[in-house]
N, C-alpha and C positions, 0 to 999 in steps of 0.2 A: 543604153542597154549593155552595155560592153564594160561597164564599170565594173560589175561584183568578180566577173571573169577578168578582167585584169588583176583586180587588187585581188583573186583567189589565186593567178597562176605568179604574181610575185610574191606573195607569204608560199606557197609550194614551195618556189625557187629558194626562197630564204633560208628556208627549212634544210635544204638538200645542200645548199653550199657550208653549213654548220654540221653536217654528217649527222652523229650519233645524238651531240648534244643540242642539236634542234627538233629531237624529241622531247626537251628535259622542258617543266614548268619555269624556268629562269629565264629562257631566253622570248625576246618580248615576239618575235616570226612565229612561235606557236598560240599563243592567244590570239595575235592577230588572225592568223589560216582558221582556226575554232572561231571566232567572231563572226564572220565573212560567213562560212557555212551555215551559222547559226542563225545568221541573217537571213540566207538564199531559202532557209528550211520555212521560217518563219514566215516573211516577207513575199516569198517566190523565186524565181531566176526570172530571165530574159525571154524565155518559153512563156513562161506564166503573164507575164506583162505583155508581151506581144500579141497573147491571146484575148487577154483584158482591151488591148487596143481597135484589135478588129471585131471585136465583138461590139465596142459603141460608134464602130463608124458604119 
Protein backbone atom coordinates (compact mmCIF):
# COMPACT_ATOMS: atom_id res chain seq x y z
CA UNK A 1 0.00 0.00 0.00
CA UNK A 2 2.90 2.43 0.43
CA UNK A 3 3.94 1.99 -3.17
CA UNK A 4 1.89 4.74 -5.09
CA UNK A 5 2.88 7.16 -1.96
CA UNK A 6 6.40 6.48 -2.28
CA UNK A 7 6.79 6.49 -6.04
CA UNK A 8 4.20 9.95 -5.82
CA UNK A 9 6.59 11.60 -3.00
CA UNK A 10 9.75 10.85 -5.16
CA UNK A 11 8.56 12.24 -8.69
CA UNK A 12 7.37 15.33 -6.10
CA UNK A 13 11.00 15.45 -4.90
CA UNK A 14 12.22 15.02 -8.52
CA UNK A 15 10.37 17.73 -9.52
CA UNK A 16 11.33 20.32 -6.70
CA UNK A 17 15.30 19.45 -7.06
CA UNK A 18 14.97 20.56 -11.03
CA UNK A 19 13.12 23.99 -9.80
CA UNK A 20 11.46 25.70 -12.61
CA UNK A 21 12.32 23.20 -15.35
CA UNK A 22 10.68 20.40 -13.60
CA UNK A 23 7.51 21.93 -14.62
CA UNK A 24 8.60 21.69 -18.31
CA UNK A 25 7.18 18.53 -20.53
CA UNK A 26 10.91 17.46 -21.22
CA UNK A 27 11.93 16.33 -18.26
CA UNK A 28 10.83 12.62 -17.69
CA UNK A 29 9.99 13.53 -13.11
CA UNK A 30 6.86 15.21 -14.61
CA UNK A 31 5.20 12.42 -16.65
CA UNK A 32 6.13 10.27 -14.19
CA UNK A 33 4.38 12.49 -10.89
CA UNK A 34 1.07 12.83 -13.85
CA UNK A 35 1.14 9.02 -14.28
CA UNK A 36 1.29 8.12 -10.42
CA UNK A 37 -1.70 10.62 -9.94
CA UNK A 38 -3.45 9.40 -12.79
CA UNK A 39 -3.08 5.96 -11.48
CA UNK A 40 -4.18 6.76 -7.72
CA UNK A 41 -7.33 8.72 -9.66
CA UNK A 42 -8.06 5.84 -11.69
CA UNK A 43 -7.16 2.73 -9.73
CA UNK A 44 -7.67 4.30 -6.03
CA UNK A 45 -5.05 5.13 -3.27
CA UNK A 46 -4.19 3.05 -0.12
CA UNK A 47 -7.70 4.48 1.56
CA UNK A 48 -9.40 2.88 -1.18
CA UNK A 49 -7.70 -0.62 -1.01
CA UNK A 50 -7.72 -0.84 2.57
CA UNK A 51 -11.26 -0.27 2.43
CA UNK A 52 -11.75 -2.90 -0.29
CA UNK A 53 -9.76 -5.20 2.18
CA UNK A 54 -11.98 -4.88 5.10
CA UNK A 55 -14.83 -4.93 3.48
CA UNK A 56 -14.10 -8.94 2.31
CA UNK A 57 -12.79 -9.95 5.44
Amino acid sequence: MRLGEAGRFVAEQAIQVHGGMGMTEELPATRLARRILMAEFEWGDRHVHAARLLAAA
